[in-house]
C-alpha positions as CSV (number, residue, x, y, z in Angstrom):
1,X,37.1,41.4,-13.1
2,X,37.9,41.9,-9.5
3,X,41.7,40.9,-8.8
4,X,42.2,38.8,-5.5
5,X,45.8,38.5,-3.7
6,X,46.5,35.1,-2.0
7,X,49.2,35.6,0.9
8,X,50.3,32.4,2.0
9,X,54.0,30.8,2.6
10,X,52.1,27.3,1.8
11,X,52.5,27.1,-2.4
12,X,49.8,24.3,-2.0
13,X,47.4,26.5,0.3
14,X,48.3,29.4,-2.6
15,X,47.5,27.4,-5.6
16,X,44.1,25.7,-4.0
17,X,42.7,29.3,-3.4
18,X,44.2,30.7,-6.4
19,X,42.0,27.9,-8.4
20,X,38.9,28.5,-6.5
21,X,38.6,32.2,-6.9
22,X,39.4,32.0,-10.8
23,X,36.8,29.4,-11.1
24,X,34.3,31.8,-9.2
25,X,35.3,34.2,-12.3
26,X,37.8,36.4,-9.8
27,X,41.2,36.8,-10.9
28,X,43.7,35.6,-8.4
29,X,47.5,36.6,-7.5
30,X,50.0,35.0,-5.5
31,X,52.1,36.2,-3.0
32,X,54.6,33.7,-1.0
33,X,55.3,36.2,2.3
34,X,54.3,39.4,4.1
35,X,57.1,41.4,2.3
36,X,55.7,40.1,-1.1
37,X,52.0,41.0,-0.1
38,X,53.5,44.7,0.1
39,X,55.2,44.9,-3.0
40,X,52.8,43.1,-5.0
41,X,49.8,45.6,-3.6
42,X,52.0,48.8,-4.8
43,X,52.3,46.7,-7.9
44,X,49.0,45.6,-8.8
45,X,46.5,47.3,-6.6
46,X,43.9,44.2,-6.0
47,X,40.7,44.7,-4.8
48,X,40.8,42.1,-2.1
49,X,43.9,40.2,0.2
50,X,43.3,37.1,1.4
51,X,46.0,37.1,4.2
52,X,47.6,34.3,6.2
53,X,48.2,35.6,9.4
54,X,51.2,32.8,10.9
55,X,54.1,33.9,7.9
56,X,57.8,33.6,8.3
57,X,60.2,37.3,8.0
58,X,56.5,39.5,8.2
59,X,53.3,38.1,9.8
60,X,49.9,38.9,8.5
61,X,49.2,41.1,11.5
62,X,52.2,43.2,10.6
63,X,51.2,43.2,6.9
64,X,47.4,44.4,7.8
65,X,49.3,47.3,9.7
66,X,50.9,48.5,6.9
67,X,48.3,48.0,4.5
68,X,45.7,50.4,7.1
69,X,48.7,52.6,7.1
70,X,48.1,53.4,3.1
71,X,44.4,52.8,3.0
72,X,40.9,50.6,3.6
73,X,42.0,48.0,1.2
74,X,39.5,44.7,2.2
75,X,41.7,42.1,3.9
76,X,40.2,38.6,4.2
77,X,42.6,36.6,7.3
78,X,43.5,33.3,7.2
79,X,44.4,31.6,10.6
80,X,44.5,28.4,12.6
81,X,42.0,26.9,15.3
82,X,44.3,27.5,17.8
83,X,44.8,31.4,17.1
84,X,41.7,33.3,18.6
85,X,43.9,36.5,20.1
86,X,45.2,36.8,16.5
87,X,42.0,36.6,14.5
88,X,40.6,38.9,17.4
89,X,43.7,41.5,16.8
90,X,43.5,40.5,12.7
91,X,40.1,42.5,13.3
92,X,41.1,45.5,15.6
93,X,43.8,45.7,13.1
94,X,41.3,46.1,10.3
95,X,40.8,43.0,9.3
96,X,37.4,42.4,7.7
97,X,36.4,39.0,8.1
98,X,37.9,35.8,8.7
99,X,38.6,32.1,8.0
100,X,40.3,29.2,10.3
101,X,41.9,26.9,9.0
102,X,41.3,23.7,7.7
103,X,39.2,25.7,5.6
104,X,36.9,25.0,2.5
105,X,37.6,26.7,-0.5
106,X,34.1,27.5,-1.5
107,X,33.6,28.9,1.8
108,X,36.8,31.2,1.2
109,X,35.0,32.3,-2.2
110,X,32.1,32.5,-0.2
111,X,33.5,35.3,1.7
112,X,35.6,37.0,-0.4
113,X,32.9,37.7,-2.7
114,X,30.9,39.0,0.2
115,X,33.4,41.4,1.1
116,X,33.9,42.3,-2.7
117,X,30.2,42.7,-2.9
118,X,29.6,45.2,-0.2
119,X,32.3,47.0,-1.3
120,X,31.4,47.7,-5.0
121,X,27.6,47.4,-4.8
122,X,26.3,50.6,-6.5
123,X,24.0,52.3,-3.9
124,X,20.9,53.4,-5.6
125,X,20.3,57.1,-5.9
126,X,18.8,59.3,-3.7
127,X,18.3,61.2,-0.4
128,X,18.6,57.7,1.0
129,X,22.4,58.0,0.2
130,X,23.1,61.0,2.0
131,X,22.3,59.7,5.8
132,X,23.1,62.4,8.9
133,X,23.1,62.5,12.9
134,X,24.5,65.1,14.7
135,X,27.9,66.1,13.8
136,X,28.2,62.3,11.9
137,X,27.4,62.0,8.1
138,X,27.6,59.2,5.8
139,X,27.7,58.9,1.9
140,X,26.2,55.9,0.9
141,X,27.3,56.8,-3.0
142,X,30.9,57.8,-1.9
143,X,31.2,55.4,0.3
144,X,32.8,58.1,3.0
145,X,31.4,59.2,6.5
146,X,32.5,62.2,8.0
147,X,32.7,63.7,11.6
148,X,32.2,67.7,11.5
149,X,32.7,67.6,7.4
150,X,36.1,65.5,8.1
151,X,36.6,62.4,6.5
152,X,36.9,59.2,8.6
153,X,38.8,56.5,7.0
154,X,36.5,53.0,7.6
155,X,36.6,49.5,6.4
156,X,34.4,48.3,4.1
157,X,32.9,46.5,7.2
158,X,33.0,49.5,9.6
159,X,31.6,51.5,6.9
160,X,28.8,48.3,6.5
161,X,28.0,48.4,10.2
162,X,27.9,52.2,10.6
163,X,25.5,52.6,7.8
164,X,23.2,49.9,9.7
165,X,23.0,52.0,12.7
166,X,22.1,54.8,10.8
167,X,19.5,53.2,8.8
168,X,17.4,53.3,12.2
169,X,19.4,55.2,14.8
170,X,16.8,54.8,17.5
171,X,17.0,51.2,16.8
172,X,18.9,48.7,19.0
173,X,20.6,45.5,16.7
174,X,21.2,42.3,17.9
175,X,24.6,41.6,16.7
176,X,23.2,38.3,14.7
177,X,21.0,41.1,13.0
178,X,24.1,43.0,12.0
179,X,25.6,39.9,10.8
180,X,22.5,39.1,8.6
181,X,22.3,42.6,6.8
182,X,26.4,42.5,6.6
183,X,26.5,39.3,5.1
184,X,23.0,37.4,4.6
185,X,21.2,34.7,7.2
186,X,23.0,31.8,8.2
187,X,26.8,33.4,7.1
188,X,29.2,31.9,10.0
189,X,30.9,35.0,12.3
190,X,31.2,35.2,15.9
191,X,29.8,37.8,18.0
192,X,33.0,38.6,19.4
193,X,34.0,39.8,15.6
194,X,31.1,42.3,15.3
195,X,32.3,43.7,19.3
196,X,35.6,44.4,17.2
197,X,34.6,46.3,14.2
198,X,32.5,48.2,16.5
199,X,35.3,48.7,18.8
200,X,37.3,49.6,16.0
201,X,34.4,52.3,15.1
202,X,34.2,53.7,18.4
203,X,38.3,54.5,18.3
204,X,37.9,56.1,15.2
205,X,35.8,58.4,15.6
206,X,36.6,59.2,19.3
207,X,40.2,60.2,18.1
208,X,38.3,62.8,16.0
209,X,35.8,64.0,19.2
210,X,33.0,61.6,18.3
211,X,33.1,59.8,21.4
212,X,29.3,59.0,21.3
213,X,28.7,57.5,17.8
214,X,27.8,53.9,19.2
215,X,25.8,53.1,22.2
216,X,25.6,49.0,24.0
217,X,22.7,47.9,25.4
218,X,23.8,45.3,27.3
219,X,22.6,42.1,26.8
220,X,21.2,43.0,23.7
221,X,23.2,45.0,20.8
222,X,24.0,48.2,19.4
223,X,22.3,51.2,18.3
224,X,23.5,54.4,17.3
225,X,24.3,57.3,19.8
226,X,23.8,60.8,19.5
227,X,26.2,62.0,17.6
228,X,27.2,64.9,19.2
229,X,31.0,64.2,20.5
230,X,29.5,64.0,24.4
231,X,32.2,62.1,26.2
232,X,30.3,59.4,29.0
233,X,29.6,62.0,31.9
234,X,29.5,64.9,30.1
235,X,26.4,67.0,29.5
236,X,25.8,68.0,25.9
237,X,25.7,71.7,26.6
238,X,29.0,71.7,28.0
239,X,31.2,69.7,25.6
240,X,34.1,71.6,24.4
């Protein structure tokens, strides 16, 4: 049974979500601050944090920063109307989705067991698996991509949206595409989200040389670039 952890200094906000995820058949944790989160990951290693961003002693952002710091654990953030820079940094942070609050709970369990689900769908078995371009592969089984043989740490979402791209790299995706095959039709994310994981792609794996993984076409989406660590203005036959 997948474990949840609920990060919220609201006890009522705690116990609501708490309820709605074991009713969904997910077991849920509680954690009443950011320092709490911590221990209680190292403790009980959940597959999921739901994560209050607005916390008093250590805020969410700072929590997600440590969390990234050990691994791709999925973070779900909790934040108010009012706090668009944070969700927007919840996301560059690693963040993988996002819910504002006054929230319902179904559509927090909605969510989290999205997230869950891309994360520990078995891939089928196959060539299809093992997907290449230029120096960038991706293990669909392993669920681990890989610049020049070296492993790239991703999100479960970064990992989602990569492997998209390289379904059909000479394909160009309308970010409401990318949000269908990420989460199904009619699931609720802004555009501005999906120009954050990408963004957070793009930093990745240009700290690693692969400065060309994702191209923009303006006005329409993404596609995916050539793969060959060609920085904008350089020609491929001189890259170092």
């Amino acid at each position: 049974m997948p474990q949840v952890l609920v990060v919220d200094d609201d006890p009522h906000i705690r116990q609501l979500l708490a309820f709605a995820l074991e009713k969904a058949g997910l077991a849920a944790r509680e954690a009443e601050d950011g320092e709490a989160a911590l221990a209680a990951v190292a403790e009980q290693a959940p597959d999921l944090v739901v994560l209050d961003i607005n916390m008093p002693r250590m805020d969410g952002l700072d929590v997600c920063r440590r969390l990234r710091a050990q691994g791709d654990l999925p973070i779900l953030f909790l934040s108010s109307r009012d706090d668009e820079i944070d969700r927007i940094l919840g996301i560059e942070l690693g963040g993988d989705d996002y819910v504002t609050k006054p929230f319902s709970p179904r559509e927090v369990v909605a969510r989290v067991q999205a997230i869950l689900r891309r994360a520990r769908t078995p891939p089928t078995a196959g060539a299809a698996d093992m997907l290449a371009r230029g120096r960038l592969s991706l293990d669909g089984e392993g669920w681990t991509a890989r610049w020049d043989g070296a492993e790239v740490g991703l999100t479960v979402t970064e990992f989602g949206i990569l492997k998209i791209l390289l379904s059909a790299p000479a394909r160009v995706f309308t970010r409401d595409q990318i949000i269908d095959r990420l989460h199904g039709p009619g699931f609720a994310i802004t555009d501005r989200t999906i120009d954050s994981h990408v963004r957070n792609l793009r930093g990745k794996f240009a700290a690693v040389g692969g400065h060309d993984v994702v191209e923009t076409r303006a006005g329409v989406g993404y596609r995916l670039g050539p793969c060959l660590g060609v920085q904008p203005g350089q020609d491929a036959a001189t890259r170092a």
